[in-house]
C-alpha positions as CSV (number, residue, x, y, z in Angstrom):
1,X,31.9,-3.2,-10.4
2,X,28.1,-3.3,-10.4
3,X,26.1,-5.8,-12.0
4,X,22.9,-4.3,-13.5
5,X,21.4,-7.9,-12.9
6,X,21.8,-7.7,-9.3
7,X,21.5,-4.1,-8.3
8,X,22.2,-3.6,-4.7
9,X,19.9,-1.6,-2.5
10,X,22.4,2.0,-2.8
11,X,21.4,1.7,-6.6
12,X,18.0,0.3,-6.7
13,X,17.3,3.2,-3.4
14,X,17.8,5.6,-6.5
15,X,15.5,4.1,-9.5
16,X,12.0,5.2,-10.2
17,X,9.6,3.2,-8.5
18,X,12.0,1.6,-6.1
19,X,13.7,4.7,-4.5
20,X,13.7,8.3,-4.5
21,X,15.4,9.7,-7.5
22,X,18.8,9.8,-9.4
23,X,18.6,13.7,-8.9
24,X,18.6,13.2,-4.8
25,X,16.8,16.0,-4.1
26,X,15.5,17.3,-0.9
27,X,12.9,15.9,1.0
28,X,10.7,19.0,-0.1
29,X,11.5,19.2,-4.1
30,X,10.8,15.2,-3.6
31,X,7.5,15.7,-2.2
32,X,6.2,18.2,-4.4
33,X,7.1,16.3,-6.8
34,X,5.1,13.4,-5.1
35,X,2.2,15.6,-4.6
36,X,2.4,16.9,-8.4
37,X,2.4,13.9,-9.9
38,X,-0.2,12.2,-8.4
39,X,-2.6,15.3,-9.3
40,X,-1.6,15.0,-12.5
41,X,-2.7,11.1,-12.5
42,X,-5.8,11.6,-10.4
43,X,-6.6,14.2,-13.2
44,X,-6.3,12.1,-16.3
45,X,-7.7,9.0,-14.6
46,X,-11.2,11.1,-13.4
47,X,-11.1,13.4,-16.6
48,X,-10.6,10.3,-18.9
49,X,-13.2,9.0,-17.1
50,X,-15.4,11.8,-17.8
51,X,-14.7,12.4,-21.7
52,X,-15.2,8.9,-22.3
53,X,-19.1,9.1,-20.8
54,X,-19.5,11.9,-22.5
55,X,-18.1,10.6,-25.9
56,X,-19.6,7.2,-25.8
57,X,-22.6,7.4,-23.3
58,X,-24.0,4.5,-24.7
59,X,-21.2,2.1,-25.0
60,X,-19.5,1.0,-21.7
61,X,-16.8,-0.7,-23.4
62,X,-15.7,1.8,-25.3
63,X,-16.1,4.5,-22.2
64,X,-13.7,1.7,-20.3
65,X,-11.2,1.7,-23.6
66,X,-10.8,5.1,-23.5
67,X,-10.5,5.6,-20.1
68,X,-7.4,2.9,-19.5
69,X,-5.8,4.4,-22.6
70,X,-5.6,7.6,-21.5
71,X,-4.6,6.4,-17.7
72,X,-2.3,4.6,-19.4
73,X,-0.8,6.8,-21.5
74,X,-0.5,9.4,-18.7
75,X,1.6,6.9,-16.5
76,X,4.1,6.6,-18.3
77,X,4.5,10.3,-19.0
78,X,4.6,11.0,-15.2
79,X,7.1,8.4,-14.5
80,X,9.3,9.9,-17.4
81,X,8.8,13.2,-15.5
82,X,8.9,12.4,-12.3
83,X,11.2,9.5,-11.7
84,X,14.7,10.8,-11.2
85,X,13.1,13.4,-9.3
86,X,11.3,11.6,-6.7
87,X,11.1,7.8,-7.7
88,X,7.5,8.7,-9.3
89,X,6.1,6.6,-6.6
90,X,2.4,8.0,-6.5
91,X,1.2,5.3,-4.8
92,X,1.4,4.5,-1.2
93,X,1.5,0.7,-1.5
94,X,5.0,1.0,-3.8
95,X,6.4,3.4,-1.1
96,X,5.5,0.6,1.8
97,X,6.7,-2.1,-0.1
98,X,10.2,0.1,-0.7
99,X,10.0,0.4,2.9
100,X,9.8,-3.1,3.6
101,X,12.6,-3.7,1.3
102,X,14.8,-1.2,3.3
103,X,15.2,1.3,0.4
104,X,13.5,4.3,1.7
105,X,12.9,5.6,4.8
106,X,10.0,5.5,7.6
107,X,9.8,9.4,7.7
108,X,10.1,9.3,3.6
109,X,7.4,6.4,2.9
110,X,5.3,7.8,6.0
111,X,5.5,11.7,3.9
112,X,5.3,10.4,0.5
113,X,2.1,8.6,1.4
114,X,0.6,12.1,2.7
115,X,1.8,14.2,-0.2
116,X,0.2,11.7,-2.9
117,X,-3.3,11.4,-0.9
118,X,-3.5,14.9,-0.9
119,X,-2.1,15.5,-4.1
120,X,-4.8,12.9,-5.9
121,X,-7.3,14.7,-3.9
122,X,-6.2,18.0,-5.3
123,X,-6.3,16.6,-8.5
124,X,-9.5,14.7,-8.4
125,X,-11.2,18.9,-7.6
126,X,-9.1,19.9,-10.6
127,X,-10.5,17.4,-12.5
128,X,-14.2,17.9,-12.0
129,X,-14.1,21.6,-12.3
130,X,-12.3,20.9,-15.8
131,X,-15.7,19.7,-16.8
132,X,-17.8,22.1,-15.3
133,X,-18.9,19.8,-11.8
134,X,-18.9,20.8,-8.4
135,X,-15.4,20.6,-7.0
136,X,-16.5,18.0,-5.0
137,X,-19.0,15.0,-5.1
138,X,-18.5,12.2,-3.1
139,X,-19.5,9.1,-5.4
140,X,-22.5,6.9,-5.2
141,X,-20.8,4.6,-7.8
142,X,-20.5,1.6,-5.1
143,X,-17.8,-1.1,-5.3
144,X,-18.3,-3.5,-3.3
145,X,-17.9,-7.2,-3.7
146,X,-15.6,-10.2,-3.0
147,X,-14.6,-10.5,-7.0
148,X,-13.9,-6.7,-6.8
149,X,-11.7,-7.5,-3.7
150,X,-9.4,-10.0,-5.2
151,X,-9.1,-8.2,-8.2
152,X,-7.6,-5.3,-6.2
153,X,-5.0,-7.8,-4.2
154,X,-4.2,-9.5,-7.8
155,X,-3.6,-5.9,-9.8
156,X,-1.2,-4.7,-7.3
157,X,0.8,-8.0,-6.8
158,X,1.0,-7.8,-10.2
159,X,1.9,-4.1,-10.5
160,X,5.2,-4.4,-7.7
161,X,5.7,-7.5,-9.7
162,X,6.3,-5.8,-12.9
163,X,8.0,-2.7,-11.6
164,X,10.3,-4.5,-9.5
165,X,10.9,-7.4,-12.2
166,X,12.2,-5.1,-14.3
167,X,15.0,-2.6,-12.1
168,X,16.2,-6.1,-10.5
169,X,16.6,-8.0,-13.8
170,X,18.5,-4.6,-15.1
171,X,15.4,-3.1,-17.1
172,X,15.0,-0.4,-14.8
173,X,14.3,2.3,-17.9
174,X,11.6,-0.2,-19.2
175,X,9.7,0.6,-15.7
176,X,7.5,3.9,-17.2
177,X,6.1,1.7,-20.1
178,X,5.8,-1.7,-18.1
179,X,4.1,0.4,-15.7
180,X,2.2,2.3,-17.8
181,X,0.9,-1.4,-20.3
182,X,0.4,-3.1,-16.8
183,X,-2.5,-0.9,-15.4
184,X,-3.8,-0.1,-18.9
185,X,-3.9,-4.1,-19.5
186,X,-5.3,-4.7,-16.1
187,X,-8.4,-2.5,-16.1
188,X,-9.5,-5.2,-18.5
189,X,-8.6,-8.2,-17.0
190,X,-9.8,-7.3,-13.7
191,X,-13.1,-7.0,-12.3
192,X,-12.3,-4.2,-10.2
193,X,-10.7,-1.9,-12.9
194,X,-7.5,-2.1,-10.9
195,X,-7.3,0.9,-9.0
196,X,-3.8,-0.6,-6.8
197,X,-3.0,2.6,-5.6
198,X,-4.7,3.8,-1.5
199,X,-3.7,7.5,-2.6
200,X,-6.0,7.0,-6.0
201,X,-8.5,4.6,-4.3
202,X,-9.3,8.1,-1.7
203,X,-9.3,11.0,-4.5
204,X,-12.0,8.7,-7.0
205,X,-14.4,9.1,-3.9
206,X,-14.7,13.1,-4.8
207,X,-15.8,12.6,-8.2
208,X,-19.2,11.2,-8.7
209,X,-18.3,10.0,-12.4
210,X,-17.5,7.2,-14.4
211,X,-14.2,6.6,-12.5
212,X,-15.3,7.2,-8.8
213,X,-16.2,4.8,-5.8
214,X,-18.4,5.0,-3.1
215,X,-17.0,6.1,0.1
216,X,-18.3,3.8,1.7
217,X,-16.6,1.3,-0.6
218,X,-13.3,2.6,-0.6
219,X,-12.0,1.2,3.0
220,X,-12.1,-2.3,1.7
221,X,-10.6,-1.7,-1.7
222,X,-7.7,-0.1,0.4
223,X,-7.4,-3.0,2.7
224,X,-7.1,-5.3,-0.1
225,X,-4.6,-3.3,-1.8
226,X,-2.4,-3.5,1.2
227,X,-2.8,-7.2,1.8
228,X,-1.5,-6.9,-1.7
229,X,1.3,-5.1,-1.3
230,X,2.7,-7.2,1.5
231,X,2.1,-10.4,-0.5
232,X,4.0,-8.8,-3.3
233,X,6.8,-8.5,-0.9
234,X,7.3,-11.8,-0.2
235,X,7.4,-12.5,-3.5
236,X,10.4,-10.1,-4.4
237,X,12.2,-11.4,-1.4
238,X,11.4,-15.2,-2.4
239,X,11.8,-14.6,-7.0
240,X,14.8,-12.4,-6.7
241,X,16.2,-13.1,-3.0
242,X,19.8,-11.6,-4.3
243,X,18.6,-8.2,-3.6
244,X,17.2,-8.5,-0.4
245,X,20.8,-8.3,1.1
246,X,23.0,-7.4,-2.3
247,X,26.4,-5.7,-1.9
248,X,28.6,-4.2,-3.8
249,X,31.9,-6.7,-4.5
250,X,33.3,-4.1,-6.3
């Protein structure tokens, strides 16, 4: 009989954030899905972003408030939506560290990562013509500093962290909200905003707005974010070493 506190990799290859959906769709449904979503996130991180400066132009604080509760808030919608469809991933670091953990495939993590890049970047044009921009202009908002760095390795330890303490502890429907409270939480707490996510670190370099980055910036932010994911890893493996290798006893 399964034990929901110590999922083996069949069932946890099927929760959101860990695998690719209860529904077990098709590659294709999955990827659109992918794709969607990430738009969708890209879209209410940049148009936050932009309703809060134009709200509160004079109060960064309040610009930064507004912007994580709406990211925030949106999250946990898309991972509602999306979850049982695709795992509601939309974010290439989770689908690596999946990988790594042997839940998902190479072709799968290697596609997923595409479809959410080009799906943020979608969104991320959506999002500036929504406010009357150009479609696209690349950022001069530059990010660059060793603070900023290891506040982008820390937010996405911390993100696998939380979605992965909670679907291997048996919490796996507590994964949207946890998800949702961790990156709202961590734009405060980090330096860096906590961007944790390659796919959303690339679309934020189309929109020269409150939530962009510099181009120029982005290559490091990513690097860290990776070095971050494969830290996380080890840390799955060593806090919760049962599902590493889990079977089913029946």
């Amino acid at each position: 009989m399964s034990d929901p506190f110590h999922p083996t990799v069949e069932e946890l290859s099927v929760q959101a954030e860990t695998g690719t959906g209860q529904l077990r769709l098709d590659l294709v449904r999955r990827l659109v899905a992918e794709a969607l979503g990430s738009a969708l996130l890209i879209i209410a991180v940049i148009g936050s972003g932009i309703m809060a400066s134009r709200l509160s132009p004079n109060d960064v604080g309040l610009e930064l408030l507004e912007n994580a509760a709406a990211t925030a808030g949106a999250l946990i919608g898309l991972i509602l939506m999306f979850g049982a469809v695709s795992g509601a991933h939309f974010n290439p670091a989770v689908t690596l560290v999946d990988r790594l953990l042997g839940t998902t495939s190479s072709r799968d993590t290697v596609l997923y990562a595409i479809a959410q890049t080009v799906g943020g970047c979608i969104g991320a044009v959506i999002a500036n013509l929504m406010f009357s921009l150009p479609a696209v202009r690349l950022s001069t908002h530059s990010r660059s500093s060793g603070a900023l760095w290891l506040s982008e390795v820390v937010a996405t330890i911390g993100l696998l962290l939380v979605i992965h303490g909670c679907v291997r502890t048996g919490r796996a429907s507590a994964v949207p909200f946890a998800v949702g409270v961790w990156i709202g939480g961590a734009y405060w707490f980090t330096s860096s905003t906590s961007f944790a996510n390659p796919a959303v670190t690339v679309a934020r370099t189309l929109s020269d707005t409150f939530a962009g980055i510099k181009p120029s910036s982005a290559p490091m932010f990513i690097v860290m974010q990776l070095i971050g994911a494969l830290i996380a890893y080890g840390l799955i493996r060593f806090i919760y070493p049962h599902n590493a290798s889990a079977t089913n006893d029946g």
